[in-house]
C-alpha positions as CSV (number, residue, x, y, z in Angstrom):
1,X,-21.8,-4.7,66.7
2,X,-23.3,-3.6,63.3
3,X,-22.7,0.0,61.5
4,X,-24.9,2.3,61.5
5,X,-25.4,5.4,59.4
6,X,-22.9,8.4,61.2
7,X,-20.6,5.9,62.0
8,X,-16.8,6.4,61.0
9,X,-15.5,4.1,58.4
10,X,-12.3,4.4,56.9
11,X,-12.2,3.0,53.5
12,X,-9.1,1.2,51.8
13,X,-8.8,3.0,48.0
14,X,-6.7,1.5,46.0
15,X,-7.6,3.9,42.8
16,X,-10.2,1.2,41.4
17,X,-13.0,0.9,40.7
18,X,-14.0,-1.8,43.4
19,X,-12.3,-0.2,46.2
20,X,-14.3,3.6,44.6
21,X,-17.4,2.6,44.3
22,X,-17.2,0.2,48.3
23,X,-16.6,4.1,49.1
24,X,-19.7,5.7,47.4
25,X,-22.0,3.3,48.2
26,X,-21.2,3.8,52.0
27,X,-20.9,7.6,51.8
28,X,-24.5,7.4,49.7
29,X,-25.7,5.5,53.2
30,X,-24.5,8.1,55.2
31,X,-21.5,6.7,56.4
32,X,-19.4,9.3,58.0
33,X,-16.5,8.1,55.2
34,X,-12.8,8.3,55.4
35,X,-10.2,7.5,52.1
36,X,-7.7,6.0,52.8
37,X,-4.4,4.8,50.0
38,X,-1.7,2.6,51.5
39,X,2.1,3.0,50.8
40,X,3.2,-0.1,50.1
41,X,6.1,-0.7,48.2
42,X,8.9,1.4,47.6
43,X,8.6,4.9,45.3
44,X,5.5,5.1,43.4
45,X,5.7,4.4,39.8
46,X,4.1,5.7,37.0
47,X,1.9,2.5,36.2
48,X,1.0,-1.0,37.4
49,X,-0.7,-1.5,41.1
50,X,0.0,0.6,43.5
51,X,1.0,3.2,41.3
52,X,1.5,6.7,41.6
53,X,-1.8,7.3,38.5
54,X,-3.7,4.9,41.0
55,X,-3.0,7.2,44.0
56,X,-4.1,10.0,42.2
57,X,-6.8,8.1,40.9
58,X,-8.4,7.4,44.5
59,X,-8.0,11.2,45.0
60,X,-9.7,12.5,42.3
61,X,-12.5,10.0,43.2
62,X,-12.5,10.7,47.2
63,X,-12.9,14.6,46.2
64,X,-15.9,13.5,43.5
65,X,-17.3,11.6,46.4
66,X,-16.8,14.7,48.8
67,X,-15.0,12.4,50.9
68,X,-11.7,13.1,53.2
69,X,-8.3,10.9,51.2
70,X,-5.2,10.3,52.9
71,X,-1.9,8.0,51.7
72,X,-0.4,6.4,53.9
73,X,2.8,5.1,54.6
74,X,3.0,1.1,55.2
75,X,5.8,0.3,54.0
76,X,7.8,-1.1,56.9
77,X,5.1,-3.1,58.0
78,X,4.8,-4.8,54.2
79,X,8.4,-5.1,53.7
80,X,8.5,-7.4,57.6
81,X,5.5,-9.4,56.8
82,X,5.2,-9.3,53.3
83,X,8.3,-8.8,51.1
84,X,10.7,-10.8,53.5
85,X,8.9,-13.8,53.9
86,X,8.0,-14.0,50.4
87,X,12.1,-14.1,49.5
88,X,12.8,-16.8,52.8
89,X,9.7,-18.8,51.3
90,X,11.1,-19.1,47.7
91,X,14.9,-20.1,48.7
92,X,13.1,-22.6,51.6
93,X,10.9,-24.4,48.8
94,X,7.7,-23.1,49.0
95,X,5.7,-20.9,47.2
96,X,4.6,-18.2,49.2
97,X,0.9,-16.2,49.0
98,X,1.7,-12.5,49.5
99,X,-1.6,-11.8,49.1
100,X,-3.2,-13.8,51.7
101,X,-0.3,-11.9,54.1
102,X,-0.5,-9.0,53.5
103,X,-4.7,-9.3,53.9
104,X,-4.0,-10.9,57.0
105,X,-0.4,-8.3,58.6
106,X,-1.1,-5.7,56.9
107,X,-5.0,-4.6,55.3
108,X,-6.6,-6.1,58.3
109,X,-4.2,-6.0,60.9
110,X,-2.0,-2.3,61.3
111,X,-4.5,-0.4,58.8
112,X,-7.2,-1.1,61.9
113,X,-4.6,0.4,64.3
114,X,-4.6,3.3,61.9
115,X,-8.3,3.7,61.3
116,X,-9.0,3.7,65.1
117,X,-6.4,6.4,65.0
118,X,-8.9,8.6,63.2
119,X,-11.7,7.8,65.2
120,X,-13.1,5.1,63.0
121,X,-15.3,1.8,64.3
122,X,-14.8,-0.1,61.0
123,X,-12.6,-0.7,58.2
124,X,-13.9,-1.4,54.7
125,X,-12.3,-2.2,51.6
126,X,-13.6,-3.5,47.8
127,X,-13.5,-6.9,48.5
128,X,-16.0,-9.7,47.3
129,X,-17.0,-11.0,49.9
130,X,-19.1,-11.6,53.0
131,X,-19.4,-11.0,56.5
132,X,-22.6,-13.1,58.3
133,X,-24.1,-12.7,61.1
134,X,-21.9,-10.2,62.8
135,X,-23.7,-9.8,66.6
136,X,-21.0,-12.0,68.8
137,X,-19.4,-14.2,65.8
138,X,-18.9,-12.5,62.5
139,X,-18.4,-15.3,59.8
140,X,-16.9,-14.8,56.6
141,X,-18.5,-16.0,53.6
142,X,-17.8,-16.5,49.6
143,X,-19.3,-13.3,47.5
144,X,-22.2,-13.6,45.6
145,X,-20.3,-13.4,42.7
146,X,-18.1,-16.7,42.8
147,X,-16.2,-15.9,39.8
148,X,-14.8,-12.7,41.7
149,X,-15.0,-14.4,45.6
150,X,-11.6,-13.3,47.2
151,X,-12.9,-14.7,50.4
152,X,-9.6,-17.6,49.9
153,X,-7.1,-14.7,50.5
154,X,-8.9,-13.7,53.5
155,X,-9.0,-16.7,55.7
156,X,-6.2,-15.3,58.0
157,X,-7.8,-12.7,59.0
158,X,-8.5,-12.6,63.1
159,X,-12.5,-12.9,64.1
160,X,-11.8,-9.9,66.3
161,X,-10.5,-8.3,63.3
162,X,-13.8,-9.3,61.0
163,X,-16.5,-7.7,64.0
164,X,-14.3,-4.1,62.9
165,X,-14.9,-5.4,58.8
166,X,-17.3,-4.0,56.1
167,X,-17.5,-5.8,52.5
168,X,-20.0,-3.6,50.7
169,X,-19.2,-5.6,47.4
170,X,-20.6,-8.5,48.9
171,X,-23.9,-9.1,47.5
172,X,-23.0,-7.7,44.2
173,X,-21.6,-9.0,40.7
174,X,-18.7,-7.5,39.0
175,X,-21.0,-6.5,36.4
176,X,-23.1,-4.4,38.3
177,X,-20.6,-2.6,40.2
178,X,-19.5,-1.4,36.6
179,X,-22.4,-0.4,35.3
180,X,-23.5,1.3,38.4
181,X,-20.4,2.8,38.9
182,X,-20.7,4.2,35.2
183,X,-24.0,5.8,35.8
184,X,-22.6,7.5,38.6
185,X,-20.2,8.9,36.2
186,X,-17.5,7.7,38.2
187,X,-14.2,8.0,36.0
188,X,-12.8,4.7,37.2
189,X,-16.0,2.8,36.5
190,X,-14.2,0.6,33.1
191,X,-10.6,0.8,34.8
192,X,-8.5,-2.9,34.0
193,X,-8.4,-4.8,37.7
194,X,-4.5,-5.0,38.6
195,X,-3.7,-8.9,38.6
196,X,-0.2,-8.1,39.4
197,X,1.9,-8.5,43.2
198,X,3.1,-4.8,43.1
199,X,6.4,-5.8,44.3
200,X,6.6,-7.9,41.1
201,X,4.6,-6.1,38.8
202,X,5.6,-8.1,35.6
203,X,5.3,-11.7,37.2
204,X,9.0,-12.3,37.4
205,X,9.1,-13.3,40.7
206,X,12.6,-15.8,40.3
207,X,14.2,-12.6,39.2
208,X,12.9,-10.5,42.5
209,X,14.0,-13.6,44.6
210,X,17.1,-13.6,43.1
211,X,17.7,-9.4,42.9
212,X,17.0,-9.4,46.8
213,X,18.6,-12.7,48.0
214,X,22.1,-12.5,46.0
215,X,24.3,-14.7,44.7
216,X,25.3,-16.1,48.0
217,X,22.1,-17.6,48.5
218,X,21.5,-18.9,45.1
219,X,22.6,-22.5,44.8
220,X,22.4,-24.7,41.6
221,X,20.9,-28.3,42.3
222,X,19.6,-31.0,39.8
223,X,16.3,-32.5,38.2
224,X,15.8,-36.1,39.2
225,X,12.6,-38.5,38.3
226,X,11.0,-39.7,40.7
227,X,13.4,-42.9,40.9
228,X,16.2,-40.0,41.5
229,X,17.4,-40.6,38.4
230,X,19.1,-37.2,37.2
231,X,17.3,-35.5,34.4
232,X,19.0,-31.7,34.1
233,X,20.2,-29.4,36.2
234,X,19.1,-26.0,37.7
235,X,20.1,-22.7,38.8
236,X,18.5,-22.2,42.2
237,X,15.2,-24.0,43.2
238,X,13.6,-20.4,43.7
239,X,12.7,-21.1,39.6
240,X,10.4,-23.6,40.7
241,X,7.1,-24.4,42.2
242,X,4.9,-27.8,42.5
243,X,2.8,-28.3,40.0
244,X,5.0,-26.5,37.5
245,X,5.1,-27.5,33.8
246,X,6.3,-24.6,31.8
247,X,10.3,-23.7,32.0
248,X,11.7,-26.7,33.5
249,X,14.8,-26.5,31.3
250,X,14.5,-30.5,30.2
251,X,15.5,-32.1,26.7
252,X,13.1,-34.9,26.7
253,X,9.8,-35.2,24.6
254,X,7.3,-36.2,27.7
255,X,5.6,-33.4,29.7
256,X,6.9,-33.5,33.0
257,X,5.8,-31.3,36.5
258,X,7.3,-30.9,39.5
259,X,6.4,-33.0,42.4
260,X,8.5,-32.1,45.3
261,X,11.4,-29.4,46.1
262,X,13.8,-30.6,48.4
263,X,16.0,-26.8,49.6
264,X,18.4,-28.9,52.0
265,X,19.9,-30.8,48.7
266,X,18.8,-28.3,46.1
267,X,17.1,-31.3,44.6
268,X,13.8,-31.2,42.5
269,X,11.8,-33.7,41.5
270,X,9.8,-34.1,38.5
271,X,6.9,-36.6,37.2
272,X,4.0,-37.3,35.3
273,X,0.8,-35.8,35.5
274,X,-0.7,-38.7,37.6
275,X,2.0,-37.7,39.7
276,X,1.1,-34.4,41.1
277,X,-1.9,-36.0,42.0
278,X,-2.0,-36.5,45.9
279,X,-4.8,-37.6,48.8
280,X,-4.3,-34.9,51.1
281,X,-2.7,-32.3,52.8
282,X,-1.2,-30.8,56.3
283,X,-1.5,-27.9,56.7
284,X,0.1,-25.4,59.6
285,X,-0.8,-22.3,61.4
286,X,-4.6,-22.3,60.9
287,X,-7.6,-19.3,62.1
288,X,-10.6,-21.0,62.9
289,X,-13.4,-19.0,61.8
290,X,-15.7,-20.5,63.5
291,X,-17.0,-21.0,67.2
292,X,-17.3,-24.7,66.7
293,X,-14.4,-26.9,67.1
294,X,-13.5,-29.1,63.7
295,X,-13.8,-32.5,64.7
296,X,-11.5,-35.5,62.7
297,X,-14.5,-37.0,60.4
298,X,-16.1,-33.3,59.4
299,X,-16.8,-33.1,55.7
300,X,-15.9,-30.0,54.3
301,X,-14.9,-28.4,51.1
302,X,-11.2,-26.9,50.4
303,X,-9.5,-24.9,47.7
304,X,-5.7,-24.9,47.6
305,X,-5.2,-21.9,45.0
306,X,-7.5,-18.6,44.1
307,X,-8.8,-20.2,41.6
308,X,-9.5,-24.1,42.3
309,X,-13.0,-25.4,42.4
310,X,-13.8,-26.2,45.7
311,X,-13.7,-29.7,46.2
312,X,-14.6,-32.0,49.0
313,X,-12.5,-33.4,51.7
314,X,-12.7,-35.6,54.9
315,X,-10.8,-34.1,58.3
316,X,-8.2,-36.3,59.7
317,X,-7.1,-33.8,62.6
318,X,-7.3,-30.4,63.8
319,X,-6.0,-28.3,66.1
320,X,-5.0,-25.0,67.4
321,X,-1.3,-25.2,65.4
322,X,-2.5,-27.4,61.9
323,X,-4.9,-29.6,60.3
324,X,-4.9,-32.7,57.8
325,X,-7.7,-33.8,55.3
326,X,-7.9,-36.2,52.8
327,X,-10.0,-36.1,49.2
328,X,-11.6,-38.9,48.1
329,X,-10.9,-37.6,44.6
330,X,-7.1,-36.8,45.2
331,X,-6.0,-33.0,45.0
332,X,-3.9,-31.7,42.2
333,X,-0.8,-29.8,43.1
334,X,-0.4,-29.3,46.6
335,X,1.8,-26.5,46.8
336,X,3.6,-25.9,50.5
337,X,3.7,-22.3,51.6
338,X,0.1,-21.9,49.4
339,X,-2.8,-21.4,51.8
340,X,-5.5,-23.6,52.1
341,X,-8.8,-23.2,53.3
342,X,-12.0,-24.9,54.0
343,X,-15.6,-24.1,53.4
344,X,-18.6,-25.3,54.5
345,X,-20.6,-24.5,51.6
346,X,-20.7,-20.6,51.1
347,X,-19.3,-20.4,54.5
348,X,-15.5,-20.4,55.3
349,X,-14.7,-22.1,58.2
350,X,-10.8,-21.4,58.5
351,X,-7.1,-21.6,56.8
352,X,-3.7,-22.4,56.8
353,X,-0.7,-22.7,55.4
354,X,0.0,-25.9,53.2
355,X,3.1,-27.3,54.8
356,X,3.6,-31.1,53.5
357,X,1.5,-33.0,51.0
358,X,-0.2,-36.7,52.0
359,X,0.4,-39.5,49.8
360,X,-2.5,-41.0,47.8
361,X,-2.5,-44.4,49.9
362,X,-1.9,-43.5,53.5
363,X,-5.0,-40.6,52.9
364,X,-7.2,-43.0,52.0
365,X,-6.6,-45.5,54.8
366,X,-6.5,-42.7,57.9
367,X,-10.1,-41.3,55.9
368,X,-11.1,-45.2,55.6
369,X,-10.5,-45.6,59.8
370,X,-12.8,-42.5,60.3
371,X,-15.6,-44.3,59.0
């Protein structure tokens, strides 16, 4: 099924200028268009994403566009799927991606529910990137801009869900959605992007575990090498993540990162550079994105954070409840809770959540036995 002019679309308006001009370039196509601003997190504030300026932001720019705005109220579904899981994440060891949820439970999941509400066939939001071939097996692909591609926080969402999607932004550079937003005078055109989680807004994300789990829940542990030799000790292991550098609270001269959180001892372990290097990665809980199975032996490309190069990787196994792949070139980081996804070139081919890290050695043999 592919839109046509006349048909309803309700768009996603966050008060930017992405999300504005997705809006005016499908209104200027004859859309039948629909604003819409989701509720997210608790009162609106005065500044930072999701704010009560970006709210009326989208509104001024729905009326310029002559377009129906609504706000809506999400909050209870973000707080279940969002908020909660992030805080049960942290104090479990893992570093959670509240974007990637709330793409996947929230933007693409009950804001559908609403749009069909209003008599819409499609949801569209200012995303960069893709949808391909859309008759029968919609396929999500990287932007054409790969330094703005968010197609790695939307792996999780559902196929059915991508035949209801529209990406206008697709095709285009940041660049040009400025300066054509700007000549069509629209207010928001040099508006800073929000890099913030609006639940967090200044990055402190220890302090909104901590706020919202308590005391009760916050155990002190100690730093060991990777011998178990104790190094320090720590507050709570919510202060931590794998690959981390900065803040580790040590008194010794050497650089050292985390390598591995263990929540049941309240134990974390630190290394060298080296090693946070590892040769794979299981990963939990994936959407397939694509009609053909992944075979053990596929060669494919993966990125582990928003911004990591994509870099190759071998399948050891896959399934409807995980996958495993090992890189020839070892991956830095691996980071349970993060998602991980794999391309096949521009195109992604599905995601999961990163649940355990492989070590260097038994990657390389189980990608060695696949030939």
């Amino acid at each position: 099924m592919t839109a046509k002019p006349g048909d309803r679309i309700v768009v996603g308006m966050s008060g930017g200028v992405d999300s504005t001009f997705a809006a005016a370039l499908l209104a200027d196509a004859g859309y039948d268009v629909v604003g819409i601003s989701m509720r997210l997190w608790g009162e609106a504030s005065s500044s930072g994403c999701c704010s009560l300026d970006d709210f009326l932001d989208a509104r001024r720019a729905a009326s310029a566009l002559r377009i129906p705005f609504y706000v809506m109220d999400f909050r209870q579904e973000f707080e279940k799927a969002v908020v909660q899981p992030f805080v049960s994440d942290y104090l479990a060891g893992r570093t959670p991606n509240p974007c990637a949820r709330c793409n996947q439970f929230v933007k693409f999941a009950s804001f559908w529910d609403r749009a069909r509400e209003l008599g819409a066939k499609y949801v569209a939001t200012g995303h960069y990137a893709r949808i391909v071939g859309r008759e029968g097996a919609p396929e999500l692909w990287r932007a054409v801009d790969t330094e703005k591609d968010q197609s790695y926080f939307l792996f999780a969402i559902e196929p059915e869900a991508l035949a209801h999607t529209v990406f206008p932004l697709g095709e285009l550079t940041k660049a040009e959605v400025r300066r054509a937003a700007k000549r069509r005078g629209l207010r928001v055109a040099d508006k800073p992007d929000s890099q913030e989680v609006c639940f967090a807004p200044k990055g402190d994300y220890a302090d909104f575990v901590a706020r919202r789990a308590g005391a009760s829940l916050l155990s002190p542990g100690i730093i060991v090498d990777r011998a178990g030799k104790q190094l320090g000790e720590h507050t709570g292991i919510h202060n931590f993540t794998v690959g981390q550098r900065r803040g580790l609270g040590l008194a010794i001269p050497e650089p050292r990162y985390v390598t591995a959180i263990d929540a049941k001892d309240r134990r974390v372990t630190v290394g060298t550079r080296e090693d946070v290097i590892v040769g794979g990665l299981v990963a939990r809980a994936p959407n397939w994105l694509v009609s053909t199975p992944v075979r053990a032996g596929t060669r494919l490309q993966i990125k582990i954070r928003s911004r990591f190069a994509p870099t190759d990787v071998v399948v050891l196994a896959a399934d409807a409840s995980h996958f495993a792949v090992a890189s020839p070139d070892g991956l830095p980081a691996v980071t349970p809770g993060q998602a991980a996804v794999l391309y096949e070139g521009a195109r992604v081919v599905g995601g999961g959540w990163i649940d355990r890290a492989l070590p260097r050695e038994a990657a390389t043999e189980a990608a060695a036995a696949l030939g």
